[in-house]
PyMOL CGO cylinders between C-alpha atoms (Angstrom):
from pymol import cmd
from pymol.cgo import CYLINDER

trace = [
    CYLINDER, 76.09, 96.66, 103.31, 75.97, 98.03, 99.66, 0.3, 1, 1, 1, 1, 1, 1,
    CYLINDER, 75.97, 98.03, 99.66, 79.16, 98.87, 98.48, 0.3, 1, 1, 1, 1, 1, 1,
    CYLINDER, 79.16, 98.87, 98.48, 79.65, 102.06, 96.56, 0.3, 1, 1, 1, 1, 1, 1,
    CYLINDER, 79.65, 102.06, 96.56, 78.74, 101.65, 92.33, 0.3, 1, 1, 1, 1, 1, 1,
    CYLINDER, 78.74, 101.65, 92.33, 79.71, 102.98, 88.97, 0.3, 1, 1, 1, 1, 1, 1,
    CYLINDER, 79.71, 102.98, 88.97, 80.14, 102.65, 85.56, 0.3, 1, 1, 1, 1, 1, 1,
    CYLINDER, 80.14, 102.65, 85.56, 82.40, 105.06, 84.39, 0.3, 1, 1, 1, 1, 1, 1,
    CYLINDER, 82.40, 105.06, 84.39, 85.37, 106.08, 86.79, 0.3, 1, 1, 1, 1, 1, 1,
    CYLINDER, 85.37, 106.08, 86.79, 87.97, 108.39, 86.04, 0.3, 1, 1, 1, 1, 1, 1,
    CYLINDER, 87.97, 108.39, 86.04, 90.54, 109.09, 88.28, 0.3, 1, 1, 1, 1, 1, 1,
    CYLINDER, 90.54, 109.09, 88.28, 94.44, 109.50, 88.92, 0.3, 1, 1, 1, 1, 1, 1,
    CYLINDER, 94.44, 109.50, 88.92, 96.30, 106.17, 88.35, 0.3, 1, 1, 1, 1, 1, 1,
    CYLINDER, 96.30, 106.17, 88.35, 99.29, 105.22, 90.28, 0.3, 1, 1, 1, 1, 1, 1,
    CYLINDER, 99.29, 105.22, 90.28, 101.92, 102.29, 89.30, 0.3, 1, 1, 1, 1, 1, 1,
    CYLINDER, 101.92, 102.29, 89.30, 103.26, 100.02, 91.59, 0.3, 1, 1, 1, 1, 1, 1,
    CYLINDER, 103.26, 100.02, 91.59, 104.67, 97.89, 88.98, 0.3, 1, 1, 1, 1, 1, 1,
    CYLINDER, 104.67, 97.89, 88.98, 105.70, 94.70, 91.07, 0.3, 1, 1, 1, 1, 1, 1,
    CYLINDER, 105.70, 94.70, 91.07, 104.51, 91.06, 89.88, 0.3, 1, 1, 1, 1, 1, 1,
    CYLINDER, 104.51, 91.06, 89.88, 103.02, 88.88, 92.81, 0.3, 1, 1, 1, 1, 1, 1,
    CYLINDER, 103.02, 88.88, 92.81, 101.64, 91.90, 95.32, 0.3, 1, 1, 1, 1, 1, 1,
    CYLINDER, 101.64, 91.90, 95.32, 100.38, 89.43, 97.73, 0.3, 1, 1, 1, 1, 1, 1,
    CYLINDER, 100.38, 89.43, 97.73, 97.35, 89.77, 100.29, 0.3, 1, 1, 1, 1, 1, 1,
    CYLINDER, 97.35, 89.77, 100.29, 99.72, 90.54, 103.18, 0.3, 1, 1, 1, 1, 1, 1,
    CYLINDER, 99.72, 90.54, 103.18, 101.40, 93.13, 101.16, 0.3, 1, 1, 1, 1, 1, 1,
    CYLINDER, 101.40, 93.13, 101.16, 98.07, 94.92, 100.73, 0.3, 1, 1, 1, 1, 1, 1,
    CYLINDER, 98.07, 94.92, 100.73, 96.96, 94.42, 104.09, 0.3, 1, 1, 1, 1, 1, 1,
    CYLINDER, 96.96, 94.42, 104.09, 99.56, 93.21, 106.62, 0.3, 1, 1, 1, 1, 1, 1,
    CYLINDER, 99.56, 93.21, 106.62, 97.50, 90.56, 109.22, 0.3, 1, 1, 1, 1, 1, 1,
    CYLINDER, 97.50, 90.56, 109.22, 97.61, 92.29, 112.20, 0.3, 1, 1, 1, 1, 1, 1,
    CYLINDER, 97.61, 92.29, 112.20, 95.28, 95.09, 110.96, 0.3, 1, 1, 1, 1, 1, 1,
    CYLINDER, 95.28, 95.09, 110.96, 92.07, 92.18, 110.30, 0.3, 1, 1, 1, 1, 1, 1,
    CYLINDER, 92.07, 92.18, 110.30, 90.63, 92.92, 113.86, 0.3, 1, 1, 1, 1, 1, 1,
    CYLINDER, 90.63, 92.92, 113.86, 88.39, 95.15, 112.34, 0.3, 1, 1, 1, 1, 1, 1,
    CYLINDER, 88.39, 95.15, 112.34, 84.87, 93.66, 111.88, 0.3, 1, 1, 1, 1, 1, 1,
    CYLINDER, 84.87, 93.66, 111.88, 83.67, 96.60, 109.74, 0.3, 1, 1, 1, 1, 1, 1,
    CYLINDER, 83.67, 96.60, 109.74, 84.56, 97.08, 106.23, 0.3, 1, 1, 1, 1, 1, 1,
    CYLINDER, 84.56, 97.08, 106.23, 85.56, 100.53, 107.12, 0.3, 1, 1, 1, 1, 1, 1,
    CYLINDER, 85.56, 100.53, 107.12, 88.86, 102.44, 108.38, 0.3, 1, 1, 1, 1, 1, 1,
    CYLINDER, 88.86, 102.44, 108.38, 91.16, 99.26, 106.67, 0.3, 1, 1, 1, 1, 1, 1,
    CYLINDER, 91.16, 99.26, 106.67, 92.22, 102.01, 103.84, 0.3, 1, 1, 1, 1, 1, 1,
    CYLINDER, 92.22, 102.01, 103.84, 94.84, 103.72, 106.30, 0.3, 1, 1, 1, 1, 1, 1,
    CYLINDER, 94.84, 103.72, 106.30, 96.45, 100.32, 106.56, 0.3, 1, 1, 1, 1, 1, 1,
    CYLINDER, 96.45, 100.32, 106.56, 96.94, 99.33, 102.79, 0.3, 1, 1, 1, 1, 1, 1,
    CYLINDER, 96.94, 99.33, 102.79, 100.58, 98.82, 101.87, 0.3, 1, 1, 1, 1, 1, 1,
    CYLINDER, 100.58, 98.82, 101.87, 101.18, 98.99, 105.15, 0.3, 1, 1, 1, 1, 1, 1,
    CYLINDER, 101.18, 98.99, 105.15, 104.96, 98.34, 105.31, 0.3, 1, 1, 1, 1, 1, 1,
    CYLINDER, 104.96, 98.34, 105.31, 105.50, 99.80, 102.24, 0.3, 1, 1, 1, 1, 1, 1,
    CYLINDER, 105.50, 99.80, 102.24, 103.77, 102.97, 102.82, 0.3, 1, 1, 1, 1, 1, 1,
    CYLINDER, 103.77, 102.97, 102.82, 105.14, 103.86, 106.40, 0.3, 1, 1, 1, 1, 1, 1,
    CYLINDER, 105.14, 103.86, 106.40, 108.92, 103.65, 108.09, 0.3, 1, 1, 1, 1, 1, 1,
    CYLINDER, 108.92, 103.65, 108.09, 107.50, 102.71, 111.62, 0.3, 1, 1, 1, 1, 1, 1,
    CYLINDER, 107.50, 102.71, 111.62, 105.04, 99.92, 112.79, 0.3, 1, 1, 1, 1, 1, 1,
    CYLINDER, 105.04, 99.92, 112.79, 102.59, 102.55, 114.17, 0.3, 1, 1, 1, 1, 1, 1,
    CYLINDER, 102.59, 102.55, 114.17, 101.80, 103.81, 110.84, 0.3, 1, 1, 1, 1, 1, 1,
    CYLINDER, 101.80, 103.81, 110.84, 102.89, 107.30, 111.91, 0.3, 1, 1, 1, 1, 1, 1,
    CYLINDER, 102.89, 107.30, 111.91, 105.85, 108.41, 109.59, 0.3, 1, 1, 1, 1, 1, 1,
    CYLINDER, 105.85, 108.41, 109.59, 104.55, 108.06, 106.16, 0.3, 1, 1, 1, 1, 1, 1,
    CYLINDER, 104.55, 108.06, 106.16, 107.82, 106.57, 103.85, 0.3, 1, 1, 1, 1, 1, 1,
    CYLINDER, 107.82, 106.57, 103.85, 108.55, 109.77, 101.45, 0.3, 1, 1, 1, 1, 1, 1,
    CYLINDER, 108.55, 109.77, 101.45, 109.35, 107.44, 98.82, 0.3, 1, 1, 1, 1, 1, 1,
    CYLINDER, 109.35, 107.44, 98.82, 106.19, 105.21, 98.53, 0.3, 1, 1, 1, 1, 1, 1,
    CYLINDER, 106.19, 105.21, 98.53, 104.68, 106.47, 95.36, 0.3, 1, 1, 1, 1, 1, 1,
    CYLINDER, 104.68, 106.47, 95.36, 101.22, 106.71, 97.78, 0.3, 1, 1, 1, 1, 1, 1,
    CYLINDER, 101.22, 106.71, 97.78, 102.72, 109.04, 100.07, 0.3, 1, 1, 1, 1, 1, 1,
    CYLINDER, 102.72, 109.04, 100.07, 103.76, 111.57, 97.08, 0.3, 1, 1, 1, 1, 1, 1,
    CYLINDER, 103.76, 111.57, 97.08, 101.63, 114.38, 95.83, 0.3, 1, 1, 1, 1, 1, 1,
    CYLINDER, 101.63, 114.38, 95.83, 99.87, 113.93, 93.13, 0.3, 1, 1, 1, 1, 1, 1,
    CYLINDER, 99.87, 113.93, 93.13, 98.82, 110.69, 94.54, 0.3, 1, 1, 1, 1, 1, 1,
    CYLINDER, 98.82, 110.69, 94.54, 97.49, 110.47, 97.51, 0.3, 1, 1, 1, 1, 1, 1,
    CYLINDER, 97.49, 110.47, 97.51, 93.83, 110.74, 96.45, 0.3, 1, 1, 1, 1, 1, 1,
    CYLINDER, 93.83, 110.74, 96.45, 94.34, 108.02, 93.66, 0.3, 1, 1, 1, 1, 1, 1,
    CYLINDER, 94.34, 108.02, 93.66, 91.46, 105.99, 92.44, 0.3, 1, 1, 1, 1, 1, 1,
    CYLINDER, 91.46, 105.99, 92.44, 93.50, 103.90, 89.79, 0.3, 1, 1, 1, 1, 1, 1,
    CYLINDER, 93.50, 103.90, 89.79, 96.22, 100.68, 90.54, 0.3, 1, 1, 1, 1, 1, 1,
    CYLINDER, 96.22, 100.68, 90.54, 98.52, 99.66, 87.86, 0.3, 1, 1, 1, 1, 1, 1,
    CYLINDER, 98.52, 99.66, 87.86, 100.37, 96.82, 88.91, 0.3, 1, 1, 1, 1, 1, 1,
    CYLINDER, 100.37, 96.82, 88.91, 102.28, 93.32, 87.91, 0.3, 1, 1, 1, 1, 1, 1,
    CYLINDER, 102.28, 93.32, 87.91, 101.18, 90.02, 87.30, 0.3, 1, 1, 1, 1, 1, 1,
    CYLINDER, 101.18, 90.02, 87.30, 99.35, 88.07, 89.33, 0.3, 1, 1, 1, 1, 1, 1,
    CYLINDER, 99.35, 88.07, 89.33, 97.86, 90.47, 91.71, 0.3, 1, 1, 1, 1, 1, 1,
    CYLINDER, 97.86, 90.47, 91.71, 96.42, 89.83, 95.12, 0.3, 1, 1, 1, 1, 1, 1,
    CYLINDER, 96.42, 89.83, 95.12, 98.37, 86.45, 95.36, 0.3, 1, 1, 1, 1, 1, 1,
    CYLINDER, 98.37, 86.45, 95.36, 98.45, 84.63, 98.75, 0.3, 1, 1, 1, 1, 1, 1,
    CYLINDER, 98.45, 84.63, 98.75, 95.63, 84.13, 101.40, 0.3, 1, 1, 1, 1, 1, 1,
    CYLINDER, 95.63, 84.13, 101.40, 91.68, 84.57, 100.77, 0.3, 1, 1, 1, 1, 1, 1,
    CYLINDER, 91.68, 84.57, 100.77, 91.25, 87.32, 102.92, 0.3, 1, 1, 1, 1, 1, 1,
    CYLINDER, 91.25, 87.32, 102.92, 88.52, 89.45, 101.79, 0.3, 1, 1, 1, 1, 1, 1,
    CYLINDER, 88.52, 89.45, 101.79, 90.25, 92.47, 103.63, 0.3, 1, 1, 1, 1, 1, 1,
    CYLINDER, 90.25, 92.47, 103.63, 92.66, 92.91, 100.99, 0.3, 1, 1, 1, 1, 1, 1,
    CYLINDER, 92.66, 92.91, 100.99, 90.08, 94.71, 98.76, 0.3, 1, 1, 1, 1, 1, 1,
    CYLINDER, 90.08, 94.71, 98.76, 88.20, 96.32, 101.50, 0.3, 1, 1, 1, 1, 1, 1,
    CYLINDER, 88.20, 96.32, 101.50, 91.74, 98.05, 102.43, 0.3, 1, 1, 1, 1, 1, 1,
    CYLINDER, 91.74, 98.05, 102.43, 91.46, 99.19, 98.30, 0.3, 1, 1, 1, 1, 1, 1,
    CYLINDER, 91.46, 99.19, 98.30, 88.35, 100.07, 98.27, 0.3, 1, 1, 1, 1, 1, 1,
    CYLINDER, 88.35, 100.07, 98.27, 88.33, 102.18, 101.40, 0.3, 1, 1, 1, 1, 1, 1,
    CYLINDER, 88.33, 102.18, 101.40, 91.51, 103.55, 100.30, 0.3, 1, 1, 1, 1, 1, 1,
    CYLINDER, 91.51, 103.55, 100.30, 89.80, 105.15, 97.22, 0.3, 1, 1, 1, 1, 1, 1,
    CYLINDER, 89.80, 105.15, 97.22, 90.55, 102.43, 94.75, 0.3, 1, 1, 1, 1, 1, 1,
    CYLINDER, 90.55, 102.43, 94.75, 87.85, 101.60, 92.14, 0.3, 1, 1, 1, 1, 1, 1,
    CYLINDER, 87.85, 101.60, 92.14, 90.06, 99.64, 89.66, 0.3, 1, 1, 1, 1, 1, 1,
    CYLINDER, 90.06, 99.64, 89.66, 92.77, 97.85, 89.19, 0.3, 1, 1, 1, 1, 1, 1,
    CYLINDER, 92.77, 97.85, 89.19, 94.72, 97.52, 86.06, 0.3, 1, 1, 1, 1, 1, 1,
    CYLINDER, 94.72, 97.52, 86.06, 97.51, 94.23, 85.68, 0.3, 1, 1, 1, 1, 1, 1,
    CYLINDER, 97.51, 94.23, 85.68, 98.17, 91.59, 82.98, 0.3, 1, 1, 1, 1, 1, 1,
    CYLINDER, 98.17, 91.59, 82.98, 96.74, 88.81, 85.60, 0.3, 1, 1, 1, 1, 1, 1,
    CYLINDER, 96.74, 88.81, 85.60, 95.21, 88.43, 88.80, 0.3, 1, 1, 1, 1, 1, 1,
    CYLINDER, 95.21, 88.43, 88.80, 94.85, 85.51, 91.45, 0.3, 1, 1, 1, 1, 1, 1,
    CYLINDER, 94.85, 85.51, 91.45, 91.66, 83.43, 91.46, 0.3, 1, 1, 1, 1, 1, 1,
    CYLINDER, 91.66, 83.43, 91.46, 90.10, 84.63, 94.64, 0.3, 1, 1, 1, 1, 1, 1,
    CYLINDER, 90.10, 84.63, 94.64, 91.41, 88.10, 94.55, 0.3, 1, 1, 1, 1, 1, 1,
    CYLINDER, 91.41, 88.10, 94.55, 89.13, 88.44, 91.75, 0.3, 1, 1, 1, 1, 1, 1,
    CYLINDER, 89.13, 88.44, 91.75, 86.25, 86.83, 93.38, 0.3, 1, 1, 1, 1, 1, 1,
    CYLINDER, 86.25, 86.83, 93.38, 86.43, 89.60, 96.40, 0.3, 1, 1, 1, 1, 1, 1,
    CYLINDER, 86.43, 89.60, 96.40, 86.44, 92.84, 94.09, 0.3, 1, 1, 1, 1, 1, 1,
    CYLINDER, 86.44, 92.84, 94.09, 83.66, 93.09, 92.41, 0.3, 1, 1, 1, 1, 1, 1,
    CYLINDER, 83.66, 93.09, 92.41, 82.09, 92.35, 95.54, 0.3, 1, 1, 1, 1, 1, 1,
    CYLINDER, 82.09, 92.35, 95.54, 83.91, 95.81, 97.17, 0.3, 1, 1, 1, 1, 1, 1,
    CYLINDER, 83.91, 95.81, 97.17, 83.33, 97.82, 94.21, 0.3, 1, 1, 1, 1, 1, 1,
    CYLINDER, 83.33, 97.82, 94.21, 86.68, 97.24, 92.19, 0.3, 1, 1, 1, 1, 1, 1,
    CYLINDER, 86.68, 97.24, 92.19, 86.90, 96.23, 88.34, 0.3, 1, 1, 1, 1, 1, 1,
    CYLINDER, 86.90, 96.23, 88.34, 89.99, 94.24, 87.69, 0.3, 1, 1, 1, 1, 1, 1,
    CYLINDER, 89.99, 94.24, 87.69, 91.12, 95.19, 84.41, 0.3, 1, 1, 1, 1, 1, 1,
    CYLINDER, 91.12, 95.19, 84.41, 93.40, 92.57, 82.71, 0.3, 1, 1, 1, 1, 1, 1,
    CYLINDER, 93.40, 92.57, 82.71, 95.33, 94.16, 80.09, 0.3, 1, 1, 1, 1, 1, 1,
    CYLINDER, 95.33, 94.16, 80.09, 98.35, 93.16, 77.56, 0.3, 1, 1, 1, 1, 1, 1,
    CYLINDER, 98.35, 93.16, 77.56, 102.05, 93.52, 79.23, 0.3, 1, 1, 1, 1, 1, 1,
    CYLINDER, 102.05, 93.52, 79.23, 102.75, 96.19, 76.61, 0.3, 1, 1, 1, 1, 1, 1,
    CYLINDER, 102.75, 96.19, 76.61, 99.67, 97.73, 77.44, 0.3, 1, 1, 1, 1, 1, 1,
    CYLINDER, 99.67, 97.73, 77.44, 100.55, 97.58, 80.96, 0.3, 1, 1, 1, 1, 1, 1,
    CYLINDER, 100.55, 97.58, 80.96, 103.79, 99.06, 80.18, 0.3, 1, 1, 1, 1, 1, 1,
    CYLINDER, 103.79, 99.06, 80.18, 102.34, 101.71, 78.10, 0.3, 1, 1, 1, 1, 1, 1,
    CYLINDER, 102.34, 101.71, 78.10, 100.29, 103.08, 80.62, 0.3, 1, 1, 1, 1, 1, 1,
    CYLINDER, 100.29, 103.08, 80.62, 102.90, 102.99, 83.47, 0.3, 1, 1, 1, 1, 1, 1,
    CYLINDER, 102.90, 102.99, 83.47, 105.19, 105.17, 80.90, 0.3, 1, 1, 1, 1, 1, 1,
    CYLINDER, 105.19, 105.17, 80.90, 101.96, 107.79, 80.28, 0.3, 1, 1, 1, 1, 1, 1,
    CYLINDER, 101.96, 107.79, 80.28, 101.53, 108.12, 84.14, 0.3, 1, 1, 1, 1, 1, 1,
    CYLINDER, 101.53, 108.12, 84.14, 104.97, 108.01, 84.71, 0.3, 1, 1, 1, 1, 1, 1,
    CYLINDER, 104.97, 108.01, 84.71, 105.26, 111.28, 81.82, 0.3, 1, 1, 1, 1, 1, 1,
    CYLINDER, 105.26, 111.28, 81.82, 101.68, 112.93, 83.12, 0.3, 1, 1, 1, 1, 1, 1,
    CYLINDER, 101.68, 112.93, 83.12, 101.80, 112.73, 86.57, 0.3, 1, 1, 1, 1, 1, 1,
    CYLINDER, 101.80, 112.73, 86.57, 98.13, 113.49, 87.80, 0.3, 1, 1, 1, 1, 1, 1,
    CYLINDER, 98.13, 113.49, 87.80, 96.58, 112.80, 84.35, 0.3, 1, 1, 1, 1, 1, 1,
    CYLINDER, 96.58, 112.80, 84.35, 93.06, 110.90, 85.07, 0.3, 1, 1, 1, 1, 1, 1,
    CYLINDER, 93.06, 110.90, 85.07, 92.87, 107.20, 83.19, 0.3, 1, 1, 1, 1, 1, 1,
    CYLINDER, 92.87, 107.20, 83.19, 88.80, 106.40, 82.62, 0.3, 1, 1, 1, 1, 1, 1,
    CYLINDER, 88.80, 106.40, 82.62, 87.35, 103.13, 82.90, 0.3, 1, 1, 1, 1, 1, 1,
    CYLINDER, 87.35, 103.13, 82.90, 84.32, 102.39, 81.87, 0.3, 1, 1, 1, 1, 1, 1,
    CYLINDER, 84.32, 102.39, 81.87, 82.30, 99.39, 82.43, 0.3, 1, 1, 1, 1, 1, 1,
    CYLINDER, 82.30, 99.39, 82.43, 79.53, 100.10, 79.54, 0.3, 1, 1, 1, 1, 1, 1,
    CYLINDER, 79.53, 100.10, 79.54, 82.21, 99.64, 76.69, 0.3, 1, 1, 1, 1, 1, 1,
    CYLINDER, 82.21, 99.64, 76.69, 84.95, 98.35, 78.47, 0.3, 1, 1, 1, 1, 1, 1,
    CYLINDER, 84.95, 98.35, 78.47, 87.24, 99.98, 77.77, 0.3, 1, 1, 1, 1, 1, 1,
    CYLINDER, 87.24, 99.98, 77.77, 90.15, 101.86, 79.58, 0.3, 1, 1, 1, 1, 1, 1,
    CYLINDER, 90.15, 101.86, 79.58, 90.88, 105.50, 78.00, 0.3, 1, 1, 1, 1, 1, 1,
    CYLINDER, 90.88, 105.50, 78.00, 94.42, 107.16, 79.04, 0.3, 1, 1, 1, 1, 1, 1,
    CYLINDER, 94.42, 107.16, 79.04, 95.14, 110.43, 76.99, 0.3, 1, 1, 1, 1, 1, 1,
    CYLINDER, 95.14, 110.43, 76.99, 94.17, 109.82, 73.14, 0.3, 1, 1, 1, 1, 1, 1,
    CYLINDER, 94.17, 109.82, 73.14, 94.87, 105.74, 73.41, 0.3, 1, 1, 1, 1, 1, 1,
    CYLINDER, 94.87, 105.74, 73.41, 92.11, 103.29, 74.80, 0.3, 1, 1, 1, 1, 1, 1,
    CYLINDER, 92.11, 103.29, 74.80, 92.67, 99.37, 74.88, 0.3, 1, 1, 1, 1, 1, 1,
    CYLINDER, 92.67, 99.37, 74.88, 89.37, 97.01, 75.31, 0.3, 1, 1, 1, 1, 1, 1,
    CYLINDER, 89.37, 97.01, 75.31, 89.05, 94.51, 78.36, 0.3, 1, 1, 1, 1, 1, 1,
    CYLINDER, 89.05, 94.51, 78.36, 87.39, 91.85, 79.22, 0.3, 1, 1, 1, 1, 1, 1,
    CYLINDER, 87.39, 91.85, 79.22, 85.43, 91.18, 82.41, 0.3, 1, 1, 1, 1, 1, 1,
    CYLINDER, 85.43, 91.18, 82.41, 82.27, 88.78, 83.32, 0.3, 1, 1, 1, 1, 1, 1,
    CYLINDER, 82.27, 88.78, 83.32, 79.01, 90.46, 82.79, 0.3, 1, 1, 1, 1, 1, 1,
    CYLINDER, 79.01, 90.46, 82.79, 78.15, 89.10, 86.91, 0.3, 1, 1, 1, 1, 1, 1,
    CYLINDER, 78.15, 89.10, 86.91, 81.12, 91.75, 88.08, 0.3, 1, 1, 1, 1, 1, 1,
    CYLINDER, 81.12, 91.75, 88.08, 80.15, 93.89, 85.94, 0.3, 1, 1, 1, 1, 1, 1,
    CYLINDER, 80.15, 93.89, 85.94, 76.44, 94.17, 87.07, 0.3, 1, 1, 1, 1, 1, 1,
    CYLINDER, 76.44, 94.17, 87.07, 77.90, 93.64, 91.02, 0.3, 1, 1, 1, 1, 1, 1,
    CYLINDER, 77.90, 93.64, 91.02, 80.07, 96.62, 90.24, 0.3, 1, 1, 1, 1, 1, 1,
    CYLINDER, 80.07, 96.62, 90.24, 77.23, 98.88, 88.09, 0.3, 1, 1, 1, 1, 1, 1,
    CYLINDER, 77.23, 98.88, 88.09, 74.25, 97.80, 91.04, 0.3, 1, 1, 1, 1, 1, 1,
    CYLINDER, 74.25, 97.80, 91.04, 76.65, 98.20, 93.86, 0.3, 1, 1, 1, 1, 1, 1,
    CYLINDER, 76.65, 98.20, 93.86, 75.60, 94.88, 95.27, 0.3, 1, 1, 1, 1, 1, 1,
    CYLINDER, 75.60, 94.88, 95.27, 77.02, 92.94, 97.60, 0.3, 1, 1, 1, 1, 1, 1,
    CYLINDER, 77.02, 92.94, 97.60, 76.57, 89.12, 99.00, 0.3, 1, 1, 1, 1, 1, 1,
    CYLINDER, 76.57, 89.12, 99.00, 73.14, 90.53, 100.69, 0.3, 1, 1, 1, 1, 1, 1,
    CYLINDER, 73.14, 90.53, 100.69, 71.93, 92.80, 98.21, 0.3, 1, 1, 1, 1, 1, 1,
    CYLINDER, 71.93, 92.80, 98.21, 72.05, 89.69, 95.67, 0.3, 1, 1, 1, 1, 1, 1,
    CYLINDER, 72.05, 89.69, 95.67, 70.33, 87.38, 98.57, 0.3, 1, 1, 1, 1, 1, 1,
    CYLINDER, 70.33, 87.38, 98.57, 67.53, 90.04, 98.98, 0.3, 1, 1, 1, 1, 1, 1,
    CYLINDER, 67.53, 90.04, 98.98, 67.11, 89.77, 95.45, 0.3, 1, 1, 1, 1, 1, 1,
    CYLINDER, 67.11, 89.77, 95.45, 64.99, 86.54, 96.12, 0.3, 1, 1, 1, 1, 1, 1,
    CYLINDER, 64.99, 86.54, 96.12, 63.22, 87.61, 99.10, 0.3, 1, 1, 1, 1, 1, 1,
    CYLINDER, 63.22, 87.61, 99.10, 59.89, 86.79, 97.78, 0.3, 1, 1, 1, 1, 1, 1,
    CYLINDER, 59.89, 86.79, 97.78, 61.07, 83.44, 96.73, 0.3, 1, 1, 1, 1, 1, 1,
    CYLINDER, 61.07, 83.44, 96.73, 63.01, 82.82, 100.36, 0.3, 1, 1, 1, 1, 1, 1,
    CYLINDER, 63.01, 82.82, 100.36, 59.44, 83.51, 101.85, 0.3, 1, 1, 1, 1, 1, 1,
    CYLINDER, 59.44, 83.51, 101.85, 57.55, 81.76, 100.07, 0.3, 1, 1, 1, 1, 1, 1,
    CYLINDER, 57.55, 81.76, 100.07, 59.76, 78.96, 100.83, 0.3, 1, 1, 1, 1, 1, 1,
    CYLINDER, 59.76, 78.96, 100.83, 59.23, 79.28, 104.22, 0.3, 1, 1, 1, 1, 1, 1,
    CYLINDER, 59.23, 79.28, 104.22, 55.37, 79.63, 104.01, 0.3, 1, 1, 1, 1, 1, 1,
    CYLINDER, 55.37, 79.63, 104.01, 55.64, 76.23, 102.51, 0.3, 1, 1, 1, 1, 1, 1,
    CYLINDER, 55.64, 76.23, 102.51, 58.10, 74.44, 104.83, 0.3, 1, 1, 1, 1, 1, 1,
    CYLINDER, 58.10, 74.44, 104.83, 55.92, 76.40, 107.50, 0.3, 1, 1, 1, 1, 1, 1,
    CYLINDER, 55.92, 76.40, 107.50, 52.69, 74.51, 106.53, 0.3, 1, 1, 1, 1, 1, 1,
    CYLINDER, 52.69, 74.51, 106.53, 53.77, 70.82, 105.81, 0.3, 1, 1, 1, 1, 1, 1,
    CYLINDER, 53.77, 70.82, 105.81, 56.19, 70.75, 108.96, 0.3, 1, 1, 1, 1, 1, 1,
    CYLINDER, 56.19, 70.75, 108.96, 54.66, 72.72, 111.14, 0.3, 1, 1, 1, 1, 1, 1,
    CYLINDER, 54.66, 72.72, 111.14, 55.72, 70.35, 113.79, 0.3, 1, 1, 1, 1, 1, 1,
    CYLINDER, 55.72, 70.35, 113.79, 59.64, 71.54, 113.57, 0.3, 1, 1, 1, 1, 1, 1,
    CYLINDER, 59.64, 71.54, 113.57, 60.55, 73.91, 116.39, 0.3, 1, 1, 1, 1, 1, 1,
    CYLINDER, 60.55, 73.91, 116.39, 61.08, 76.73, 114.18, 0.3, 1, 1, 1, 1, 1, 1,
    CYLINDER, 61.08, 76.73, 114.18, 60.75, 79.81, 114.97, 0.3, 1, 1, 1, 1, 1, 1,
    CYLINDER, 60.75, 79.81, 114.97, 58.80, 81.38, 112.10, 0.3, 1, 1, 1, 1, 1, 1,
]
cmd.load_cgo(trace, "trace")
């Protein structure tokens, strides 16, 4: 399934400036029963975002829960984000959510893998540019932040800093492709491979 793609985002930011927001933080393990990408948004910060384990009394004081907020598109957050476990449904939970980037001086290894693959730039930026922006969203509550993949660069009022991020995210993110999208890519070669294997071994029980 193709996940949704852009180039230029703009959209509310909210900071949750914590260092080492960890997989189960994001999305707590007994919400990965689902099979489908979908409906994992209304689980993300699970224990941080509601006072009961039903998910039923939203925590007033969760930055998510507050107006202004709920509809935001844009994550500022510590260092070393999406620490822990592998689980892809960390970003699936952010990108069903609404997310589309995420801004933090440093994320883990496979964290990053996953994104680009749901849709979500990570945007590594400077501490003091981290800082920065957390003190503009903090002072313009609602104010949009753009991203924008051609340039990249992040805009937030009159100040932009550049980023850096690997052209292959970059075209995942801009395509909207996804592990399947990129297989289908070589559909003509994955055929013609199996013409071939088809005619010299024709004695395999295949079923063609």
């Amino acid at each position: 399934m193709s996940v949704g793609n852009w180039t230029i985002h703009t959209g509310v930011a909210v900071t949750i400036p914590r260092e080492d927001i960890d997989t189960d933080q994001i999305l707590p393990k007994q919400f990965m029963k689902l099979i489908d990408k979908k409906g994992f948004g209304k689980h993300l910060f699970h224990d941080w975002r509601y006072l009961d384990l039903e998910g039923t009394i939203p925590n007033p004081e969760f930055i998510l829960n507050q107006e202004g907020f709920k509809n935001a598109s844009v994550l500022i957050a510590g260092k070393n984000f999406g620490c822990g476990s592998s689980r892809e449904h960390a970003p699936w939970a952010l990108s069903d959510f609404g997310f589309r980037a995420i801004l933090a001086p440093s994320f883990a290894d496979i964290f990053s893998i996953n994104s680009a693959k749901n849709g979500i730039a990570l945007v590594r930026l400077k501490d003091e540019e981290i800082q920065y922006l957390n003190e503009w969203v903090s002072k313009k509550s609602g104010s949009p932040i753009r991203i924008n993949l051609e340039n990249l660069e992040v805009q937030a009022g009159d100040q932009s800093f550049p980023f850096h991020l690997d052209s292959a995210s970059v075209n995942r993110i801009r395509s909207g492709w996804d592990e399947i999208d990129i297989t289908l890519k070589h559909s003509k070669e994955i055929l013609g491979f199996e013409q071939i294997l088809k005619n010299e071994k024709s004695f395999l029980e295949v079923n063609w």
